[in-house]
C-alpha positions as CSV (number, residue, x, y, z in Angstrom):
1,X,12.0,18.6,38.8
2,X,13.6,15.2,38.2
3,X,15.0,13.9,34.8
4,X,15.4,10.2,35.0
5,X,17.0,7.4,32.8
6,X,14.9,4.3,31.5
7,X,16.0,1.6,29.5
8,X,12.7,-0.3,27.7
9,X,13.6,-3.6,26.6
10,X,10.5,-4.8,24.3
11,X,9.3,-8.3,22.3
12,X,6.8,-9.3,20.3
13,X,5.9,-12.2,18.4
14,X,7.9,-15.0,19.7
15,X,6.3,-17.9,18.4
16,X,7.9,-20.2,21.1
17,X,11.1,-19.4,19.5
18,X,13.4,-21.5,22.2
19,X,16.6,-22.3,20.8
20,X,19.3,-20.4,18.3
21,X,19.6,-21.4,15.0
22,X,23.5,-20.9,13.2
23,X,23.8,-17.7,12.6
24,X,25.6,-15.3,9.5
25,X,29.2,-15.8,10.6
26,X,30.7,-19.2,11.1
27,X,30.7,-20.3,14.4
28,X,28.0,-17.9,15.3
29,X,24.4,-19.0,17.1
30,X,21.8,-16.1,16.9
31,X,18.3,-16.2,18.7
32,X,17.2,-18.7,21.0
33,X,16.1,-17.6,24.5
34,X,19.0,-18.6,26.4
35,X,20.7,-16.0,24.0
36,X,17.9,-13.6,24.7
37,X,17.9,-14.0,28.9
38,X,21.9,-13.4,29.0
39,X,21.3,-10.0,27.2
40,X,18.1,-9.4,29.5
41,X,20.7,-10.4,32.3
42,X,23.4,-7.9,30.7
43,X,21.2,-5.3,30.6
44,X,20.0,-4.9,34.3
45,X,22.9,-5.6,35.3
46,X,24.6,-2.7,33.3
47,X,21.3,-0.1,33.5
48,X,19.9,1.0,36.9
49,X,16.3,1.3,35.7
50,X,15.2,-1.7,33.3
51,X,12.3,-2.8,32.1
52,X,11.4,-5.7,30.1
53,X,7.9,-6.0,28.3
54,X,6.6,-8.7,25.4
55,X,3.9,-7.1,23.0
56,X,2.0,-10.6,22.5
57,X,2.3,-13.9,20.7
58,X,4.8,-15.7,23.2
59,X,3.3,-19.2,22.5
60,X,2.3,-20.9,19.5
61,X,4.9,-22.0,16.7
62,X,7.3,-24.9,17.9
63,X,6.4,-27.9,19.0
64,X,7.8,-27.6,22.2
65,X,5.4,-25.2,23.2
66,X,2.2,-27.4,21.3
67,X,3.3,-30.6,22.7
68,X,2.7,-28.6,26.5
69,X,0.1,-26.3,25.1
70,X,1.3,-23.6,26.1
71,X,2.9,-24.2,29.9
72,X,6.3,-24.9,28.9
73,X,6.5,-21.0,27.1
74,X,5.0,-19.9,30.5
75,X,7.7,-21.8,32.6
76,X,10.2,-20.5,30.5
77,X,8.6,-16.8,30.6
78,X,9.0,-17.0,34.6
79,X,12.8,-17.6,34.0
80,X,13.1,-14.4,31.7
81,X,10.5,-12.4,34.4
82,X,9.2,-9.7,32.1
83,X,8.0,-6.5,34.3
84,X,4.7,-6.6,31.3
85,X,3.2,-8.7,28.7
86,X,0.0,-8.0,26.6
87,X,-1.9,-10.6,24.7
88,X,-1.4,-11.5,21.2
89,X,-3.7,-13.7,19.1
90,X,-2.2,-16.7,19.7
91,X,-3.0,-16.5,23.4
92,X,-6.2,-17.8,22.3
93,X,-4.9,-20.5,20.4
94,X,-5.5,-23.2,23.0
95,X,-8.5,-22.2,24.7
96,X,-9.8,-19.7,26.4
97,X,-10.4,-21.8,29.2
98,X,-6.3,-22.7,28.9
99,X,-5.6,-18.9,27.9
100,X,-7.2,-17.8,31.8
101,X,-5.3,-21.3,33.3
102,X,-1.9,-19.9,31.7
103,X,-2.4,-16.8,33.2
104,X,-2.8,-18.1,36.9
105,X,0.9,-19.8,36.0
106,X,1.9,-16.3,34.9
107,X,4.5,-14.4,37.5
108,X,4.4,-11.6,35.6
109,X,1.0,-9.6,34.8
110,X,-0.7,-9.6,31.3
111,X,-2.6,-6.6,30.6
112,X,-5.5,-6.2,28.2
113,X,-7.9,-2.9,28.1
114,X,-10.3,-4.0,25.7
115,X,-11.5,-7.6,26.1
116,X,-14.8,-8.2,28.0
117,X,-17.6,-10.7,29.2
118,X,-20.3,-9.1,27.6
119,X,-23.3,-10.1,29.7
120,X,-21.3,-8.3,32.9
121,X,-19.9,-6.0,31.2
122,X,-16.5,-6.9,33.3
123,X,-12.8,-6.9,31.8
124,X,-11.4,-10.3,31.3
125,X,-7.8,-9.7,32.2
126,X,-5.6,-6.2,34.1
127,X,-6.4,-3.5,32.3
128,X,-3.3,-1.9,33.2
129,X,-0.5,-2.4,35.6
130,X,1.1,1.1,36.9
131,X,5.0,0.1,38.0
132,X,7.3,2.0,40.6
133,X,10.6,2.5,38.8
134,X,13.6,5.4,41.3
135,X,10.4,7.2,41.7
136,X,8.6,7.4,38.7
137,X,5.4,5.6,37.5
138,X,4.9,3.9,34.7
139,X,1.6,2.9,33.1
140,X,0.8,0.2,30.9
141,X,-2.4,-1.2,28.8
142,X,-2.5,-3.2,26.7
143,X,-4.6,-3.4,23.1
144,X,-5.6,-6.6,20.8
145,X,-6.4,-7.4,17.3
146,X,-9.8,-8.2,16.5
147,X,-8.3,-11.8,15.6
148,X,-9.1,-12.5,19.2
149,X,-12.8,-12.0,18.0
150,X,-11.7,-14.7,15.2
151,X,-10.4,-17.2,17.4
152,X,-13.1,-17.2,20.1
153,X,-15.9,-16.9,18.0
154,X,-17.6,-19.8,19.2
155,X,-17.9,-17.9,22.8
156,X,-20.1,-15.6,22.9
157,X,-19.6,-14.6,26.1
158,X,-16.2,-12.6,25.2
159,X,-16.8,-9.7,23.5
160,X,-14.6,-6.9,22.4
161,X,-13.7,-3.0,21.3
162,X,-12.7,-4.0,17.9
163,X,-12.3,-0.8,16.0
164,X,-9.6,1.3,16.3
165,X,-12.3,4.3,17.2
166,X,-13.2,2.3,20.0
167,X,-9.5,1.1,21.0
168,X,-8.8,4.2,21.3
169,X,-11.6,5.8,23.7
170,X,-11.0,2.6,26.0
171,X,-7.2,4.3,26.3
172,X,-8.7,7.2,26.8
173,X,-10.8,5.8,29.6
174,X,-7.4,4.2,31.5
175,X,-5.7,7.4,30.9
176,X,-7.9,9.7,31.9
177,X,-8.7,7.6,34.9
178,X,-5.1,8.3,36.1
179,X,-5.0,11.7,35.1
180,X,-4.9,13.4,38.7
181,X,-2.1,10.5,39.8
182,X,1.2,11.7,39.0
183,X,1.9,8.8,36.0
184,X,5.2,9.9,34.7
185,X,5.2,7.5,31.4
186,X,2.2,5.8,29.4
187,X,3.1,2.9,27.4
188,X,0.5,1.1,25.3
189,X,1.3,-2.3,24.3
190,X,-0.7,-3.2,21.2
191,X,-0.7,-6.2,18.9
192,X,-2.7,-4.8,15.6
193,X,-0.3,-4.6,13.5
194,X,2.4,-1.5,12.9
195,X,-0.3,0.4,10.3
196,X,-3.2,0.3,12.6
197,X,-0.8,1.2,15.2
198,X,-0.1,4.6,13.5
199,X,-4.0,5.0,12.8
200,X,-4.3,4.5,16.4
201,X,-1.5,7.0,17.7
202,X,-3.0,9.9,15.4
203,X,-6.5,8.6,17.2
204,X,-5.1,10.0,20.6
205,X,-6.1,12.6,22.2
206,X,-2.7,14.9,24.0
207,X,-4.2,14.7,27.1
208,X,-4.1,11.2,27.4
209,X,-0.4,11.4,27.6
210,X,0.5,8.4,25.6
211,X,3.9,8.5,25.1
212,X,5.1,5.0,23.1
213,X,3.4,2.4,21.7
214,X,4.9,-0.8,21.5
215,X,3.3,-3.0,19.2
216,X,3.4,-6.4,17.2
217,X,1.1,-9.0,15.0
218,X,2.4,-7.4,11.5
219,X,6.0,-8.9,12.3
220,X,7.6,-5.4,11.3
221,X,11.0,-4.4,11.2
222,X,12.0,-1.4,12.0
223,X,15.4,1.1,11.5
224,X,14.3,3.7,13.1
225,X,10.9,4.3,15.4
226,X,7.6,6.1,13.3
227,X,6.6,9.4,15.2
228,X,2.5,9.9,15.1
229,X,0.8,12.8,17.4
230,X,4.0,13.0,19.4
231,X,3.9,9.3,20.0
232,X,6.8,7.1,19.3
233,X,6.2,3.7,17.9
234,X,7.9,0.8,17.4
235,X,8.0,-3.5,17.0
236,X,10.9,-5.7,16.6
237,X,9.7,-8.3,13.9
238,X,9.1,-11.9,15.4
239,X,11.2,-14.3,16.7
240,X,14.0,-13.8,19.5
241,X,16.8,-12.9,16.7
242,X,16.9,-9.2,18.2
243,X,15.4,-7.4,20.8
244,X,13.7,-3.4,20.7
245,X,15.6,-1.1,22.9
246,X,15.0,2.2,24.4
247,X,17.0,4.5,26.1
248,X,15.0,7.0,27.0
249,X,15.1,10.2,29.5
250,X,11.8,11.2,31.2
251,X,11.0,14.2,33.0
252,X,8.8,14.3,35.9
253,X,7.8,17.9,35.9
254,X,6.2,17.6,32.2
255,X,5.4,13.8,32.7
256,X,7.2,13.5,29.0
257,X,10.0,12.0,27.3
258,X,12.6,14.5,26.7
259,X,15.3,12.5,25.0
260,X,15.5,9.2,23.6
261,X,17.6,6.8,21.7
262,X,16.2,3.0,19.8
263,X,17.6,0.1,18.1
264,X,16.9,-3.2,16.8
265,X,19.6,-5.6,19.3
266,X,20.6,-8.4,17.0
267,X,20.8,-11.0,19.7
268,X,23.9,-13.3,18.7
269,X,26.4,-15.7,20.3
270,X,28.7,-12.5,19.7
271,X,27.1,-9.8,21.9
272,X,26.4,-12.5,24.7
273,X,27.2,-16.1,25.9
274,X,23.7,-18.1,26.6
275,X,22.3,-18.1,30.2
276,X,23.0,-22.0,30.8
277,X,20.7,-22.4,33.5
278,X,17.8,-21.3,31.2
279,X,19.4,-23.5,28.1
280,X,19.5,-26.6,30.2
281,X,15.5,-26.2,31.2
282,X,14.8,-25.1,27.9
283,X,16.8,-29.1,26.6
284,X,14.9,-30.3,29.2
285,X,11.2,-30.3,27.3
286,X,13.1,-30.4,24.0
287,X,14.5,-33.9,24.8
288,X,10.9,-34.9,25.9
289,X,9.5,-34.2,22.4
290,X,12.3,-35.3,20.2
291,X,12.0,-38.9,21.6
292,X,8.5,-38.6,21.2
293,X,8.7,-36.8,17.5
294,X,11.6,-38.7,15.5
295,X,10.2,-40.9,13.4
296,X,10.6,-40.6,10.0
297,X,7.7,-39.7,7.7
298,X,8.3,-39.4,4.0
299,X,11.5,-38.2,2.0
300,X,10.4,-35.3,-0.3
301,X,12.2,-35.3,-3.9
302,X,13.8,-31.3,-2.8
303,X,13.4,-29.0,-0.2
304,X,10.5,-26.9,0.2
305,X,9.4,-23.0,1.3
306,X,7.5,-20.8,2.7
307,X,9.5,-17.6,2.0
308,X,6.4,-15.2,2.9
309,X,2.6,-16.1,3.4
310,X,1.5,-13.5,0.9
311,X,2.4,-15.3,-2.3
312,X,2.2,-18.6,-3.5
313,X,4.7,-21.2,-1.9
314,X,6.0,-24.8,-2.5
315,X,5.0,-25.9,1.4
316,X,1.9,-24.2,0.5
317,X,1.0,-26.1,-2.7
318,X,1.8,-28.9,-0.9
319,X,-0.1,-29.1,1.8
320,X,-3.2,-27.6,0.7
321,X,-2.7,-30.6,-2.5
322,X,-2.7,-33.5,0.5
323,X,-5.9,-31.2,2.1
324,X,-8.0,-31.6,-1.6
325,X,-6.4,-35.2,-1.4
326,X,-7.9,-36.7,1.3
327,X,-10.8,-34.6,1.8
328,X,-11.4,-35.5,-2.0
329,X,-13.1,-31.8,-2.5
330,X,-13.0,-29.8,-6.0
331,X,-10.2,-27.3,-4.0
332,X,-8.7,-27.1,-0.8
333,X,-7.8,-23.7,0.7
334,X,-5.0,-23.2,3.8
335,X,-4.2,-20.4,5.6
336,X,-1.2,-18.8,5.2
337,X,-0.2,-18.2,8.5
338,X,-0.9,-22.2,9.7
339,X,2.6,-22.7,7.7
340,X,5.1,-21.5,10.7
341,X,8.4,-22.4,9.3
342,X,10.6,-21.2,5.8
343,X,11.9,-24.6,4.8
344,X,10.7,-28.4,4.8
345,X,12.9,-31.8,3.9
346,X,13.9,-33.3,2.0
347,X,13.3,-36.0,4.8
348,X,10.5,-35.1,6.8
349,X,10.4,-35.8,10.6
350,X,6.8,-36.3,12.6
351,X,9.2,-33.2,14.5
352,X,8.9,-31.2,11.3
353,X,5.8,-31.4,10.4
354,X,4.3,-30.6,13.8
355,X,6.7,-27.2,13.8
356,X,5.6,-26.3,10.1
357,X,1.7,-26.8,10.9
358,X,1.0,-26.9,14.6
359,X,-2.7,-26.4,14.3
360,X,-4.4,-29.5,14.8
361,X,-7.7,-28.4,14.0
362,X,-10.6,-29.5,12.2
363,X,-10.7,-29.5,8.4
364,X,-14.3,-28.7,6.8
365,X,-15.7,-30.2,3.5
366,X,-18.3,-27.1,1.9
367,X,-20.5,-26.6,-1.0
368,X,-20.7,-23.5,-2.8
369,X,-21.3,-22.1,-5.8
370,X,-19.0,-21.1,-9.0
371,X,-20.2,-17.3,-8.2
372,X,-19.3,-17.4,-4.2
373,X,-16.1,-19.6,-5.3
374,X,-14.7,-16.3,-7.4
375,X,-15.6,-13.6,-4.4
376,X,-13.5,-15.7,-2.2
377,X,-10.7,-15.4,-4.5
378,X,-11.4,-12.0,-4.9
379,X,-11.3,-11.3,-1.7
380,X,-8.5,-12.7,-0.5
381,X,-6.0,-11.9,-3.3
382,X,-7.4,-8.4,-3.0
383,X,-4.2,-5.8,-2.7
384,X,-5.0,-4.4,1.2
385,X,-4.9,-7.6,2.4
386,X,-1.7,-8.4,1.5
387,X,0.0,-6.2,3.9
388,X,1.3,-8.9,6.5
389,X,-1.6,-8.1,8.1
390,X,-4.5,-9.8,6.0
391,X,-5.7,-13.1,6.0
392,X,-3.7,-15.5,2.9
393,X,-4.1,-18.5,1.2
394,X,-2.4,-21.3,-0.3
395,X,-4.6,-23.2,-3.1
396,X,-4.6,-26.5,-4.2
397,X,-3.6,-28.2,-7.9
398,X,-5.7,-27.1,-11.0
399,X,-6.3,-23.8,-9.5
400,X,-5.2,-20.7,-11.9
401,X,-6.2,-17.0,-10.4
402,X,-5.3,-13.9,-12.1
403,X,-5.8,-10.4,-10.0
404,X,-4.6,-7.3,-11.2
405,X,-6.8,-4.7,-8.8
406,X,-9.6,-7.7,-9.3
407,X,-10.0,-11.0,-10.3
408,X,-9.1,-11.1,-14.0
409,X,-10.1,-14.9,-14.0
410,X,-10.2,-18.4,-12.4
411,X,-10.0,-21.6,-13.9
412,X,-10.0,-25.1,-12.6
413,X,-8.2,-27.7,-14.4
414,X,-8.5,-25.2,-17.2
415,X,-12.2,-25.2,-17.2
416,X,-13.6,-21.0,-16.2
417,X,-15.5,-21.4,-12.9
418,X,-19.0,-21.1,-13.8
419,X,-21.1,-19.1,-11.4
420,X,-24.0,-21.2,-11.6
421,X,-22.2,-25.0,-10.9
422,X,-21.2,-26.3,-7.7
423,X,-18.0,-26.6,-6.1
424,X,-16.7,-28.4,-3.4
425,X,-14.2,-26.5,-0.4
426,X,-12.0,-28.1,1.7
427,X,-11.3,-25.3,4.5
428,X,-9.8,-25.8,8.2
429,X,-12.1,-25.0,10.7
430,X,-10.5,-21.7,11.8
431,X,-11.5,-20.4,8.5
432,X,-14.6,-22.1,7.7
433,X,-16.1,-20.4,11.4
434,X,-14.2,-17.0,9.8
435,X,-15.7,-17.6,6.3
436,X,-17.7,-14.3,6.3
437,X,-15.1,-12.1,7.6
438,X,-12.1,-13.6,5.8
439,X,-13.8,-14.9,2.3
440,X,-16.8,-13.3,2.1
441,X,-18.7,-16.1,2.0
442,X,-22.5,-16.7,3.4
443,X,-25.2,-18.7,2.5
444,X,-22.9,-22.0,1.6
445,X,-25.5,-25.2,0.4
446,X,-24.2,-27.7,2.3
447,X,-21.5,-28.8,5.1
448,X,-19.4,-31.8,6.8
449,X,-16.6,-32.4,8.7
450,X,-14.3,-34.7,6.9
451,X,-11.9,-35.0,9.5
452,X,-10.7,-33.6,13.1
453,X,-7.3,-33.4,13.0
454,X,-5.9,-31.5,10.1
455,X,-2.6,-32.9,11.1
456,X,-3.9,-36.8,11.1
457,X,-4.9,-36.1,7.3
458,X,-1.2,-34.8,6.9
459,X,0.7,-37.2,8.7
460,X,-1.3,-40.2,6.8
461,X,-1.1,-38.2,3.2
462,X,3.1,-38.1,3.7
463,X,3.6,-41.5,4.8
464,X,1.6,-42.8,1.9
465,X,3.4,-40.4,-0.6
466,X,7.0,-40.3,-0.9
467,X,9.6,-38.9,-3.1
468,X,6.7,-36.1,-3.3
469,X,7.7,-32.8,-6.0
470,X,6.0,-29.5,-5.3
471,X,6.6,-25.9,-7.0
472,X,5.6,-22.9,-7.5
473,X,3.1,-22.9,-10.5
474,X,1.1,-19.7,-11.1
475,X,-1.7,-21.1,-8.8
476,X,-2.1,-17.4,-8.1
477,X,-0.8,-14.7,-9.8
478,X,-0.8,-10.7,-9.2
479,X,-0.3,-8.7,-12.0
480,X,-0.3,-5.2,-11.8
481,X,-2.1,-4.9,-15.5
């Protein structure tokens, strides 16, 4: 019998998060992954068996990484060398075509369990990666949101598990593949969230021997890790402010983790000095884009937020006002999630507006009728999806929505919605493609597209509109009677 010590280092939900940002304490940097790669650095260095493993969404959410699409995270990814990474939704953000090209650049490998081309019934990435740590192996797979499904829809030759019931049996099928090799430690990284990841850890069967799950999309934070069918389970939020560690102490004989100890590492100018090396590549892109970027493009009359994507914001209101704007339809609906920082102006850079909506996709014009117009609101101001999992909007001027536990009422301009009058929808084309899934809406009379950059309709509406004033309104309310 041999009892070994690991130390798990895990992320999830990055977000291209390069560079700290001043921390609590004066004087004090947090985040940032120069900060991040000297306590990677610390780490090894300290621990004689390390691992290191991301839990999806590395790219996606500063303009550093959409300027390069992508390659500059993956550069900058080689430098940190995870031993694991699994896919997020945001993988797909560029392309699958990119998504398959970014994994050539890859040095490390990304594992996926559930993703397939349907017409060969073949696996489109590693379904696992077994590593050789003093002895001991350790197995990895990987599971994804069915968001992938969202943001390849347009492919149909990717398919995918996307129940849990499913998720789980393809474990299954990995594990019990493995079952006569002496795998001392199963570790499935998932990005579904931190409640589907408990649905799926009471899914498991014993056998299978998953031990932890490592998980992200929902952003959690945790204090201490959730225990399911023996299964330990944990995220560390989003960003690089901390890091997830494990210390944990595995036993061959019973291929189980006997002992273990977790915490949420706030990584901070105080626990580390930043690895220079990696903050001087990192300048090295960021000086690219800033000359490119500076330029001035309206001065708002106060600062604006985006505190949390559930609720209505002032960023929000604003930006789905300049969408109703210049597409000139009745309302204009934005996702929630497009909106990837907390705080806007008052000045307004071309810099900042590419880092608060990086998603330069298409924006749709739809007509629909005063009855579908009221099951979209009722859908997606519904209570389960606003769990940092579901899918939120922001709503345009003249809107007033009342839910309790349904829609009390909707009004435009102060007129009811009539269910038998037409409406016109401004939608990005994310969500127009998801508009069954995500607003229950089929059968729509008529569409256009009114423009194919989101961001072009932005960046003309704010140079044409200064001194802009945007609040929060009551746009949407939640009541609980």
């Amino acid at each position: 019998m041999a009892i070994k010590k690991f130390t798990i280092l895990h992320s999830n939900d990055m977000h291209g998060d390069f560079l700290a940002e001043i921390g609590g304490k004066p004087g004090q940097t947090i985040g940032g992954l120069a900060l991040l790669s000297a306590y990677i650095n610390k780490v090894r260095s300290e621990e004689k068996n390390v691992l290191y493993v991301i839990s999806g969404d590395m790219v996606q959410g500063s303009l550093i990484d959409t300027e390069y699409k992508g390659i500059s995270t993956i550069e900058i990814m080689n430098y940190l060398a995870p031993d694991v990474v699994a896919l997020g939704n945001h993988e797909f953000d560029y392309g699958l075509p990119h998504l398959l090209f970014l994994e050539k650049m890859a040095n490390f490998p990304i594992v996926n369990a559930n993703l397939y081309i349907k017409n060969y019934g073949r696996r489109l990435m590693n379904p696992y990666k077994i590593i050789k740590k003093d002895g001991f192996e350790i197995l990895f797979t990987g599971i994804i949101t069915e968001k992938v499904i969202d943001s390849i829809t347009q492919d149909k030759l990717i398919g995918s598990f996307i129940s849990l019931e499913e998720a789980s049996s393809e474990v299954g099928k990995i594990c019990t593949a493995y079952k006569n090799d002496d795998i001392d430690l199963t570790i499935l990284l998932t990005h579904i969230g931190f409640e589907s990841d408990k649905q799926l850890a009471s899914m498991l069967k014993p056998e299978w021997g998953v031990d932890l799950i490592i998980g992200g999309h929902s952003h959690t934070l945790l204090t201490t890790p959730e225990k399911i069918n023996n299964i330990l389970i944990t995220q560390a939020g989003t960003s690089t402010n901390q890091v997830g560690r494990y210390d944990i102490v595995v036993d061959d004989a019973t291929n189980s983790v006997v002992d273990y100890q977790w915490q949420l590492v706030p990584i901070t100018s105080d626990v580390v000095a930043p690895d220079q090396k990696l903050l001087d590549f990192i300048q090295s892109f960021k000086n690219e884009v800033d000359t490119k970027y500076s330029a001035i493009l309206t001065k708002l009359s106060s600062e604006l937020t985006h505190p949390q994507r559930e609720i209505e914001t002032s960023i929000g209101n604003l930006i789905a006002d300049a969408f109703a704007y210049q597409s000139q339809a009745d309302i204009a609906l934005v996702g929630s999630g497009s909106i990837r920082i907390k705080q806007l102006g008052p000045v307004v850079t071309l810099n900042d507006l590419m880092c608060c909506f990086p998603y330069n996709d298409s924006c749709q014009k739809i007509t629909i009728t005063g009855h579908q117009l009221k099951r979209i609101f009722a859908r997606f101001m519904r209570v389960e999806n606003r769990n940092n999992e579901g899918e939120c909007y922001q709503v345009s001027t003249g809107v007033k929505a009342v839910y309790t536990d349904h829609l009390v009422s909707l009004t435009l301009n102060q007129q009811p919605i009539i269910d038998t009058q037409t409406y016109t929808i401004c939608l990005q084309g994310y969500h127009f493609h998801n508009a069954v899934d995500y607003l229950d809406l089929t059968d729509i009379i008529s569409s256009k597209v009114v423009s194919t950059s989101a961001q072009d309709l932005l960046i003309d509406y704010l140079r044409e509109h200064q001194n802009l004033s945007s609040q929060v309104e009551g746009r949407l309310t939640y009541s609980s009677s």
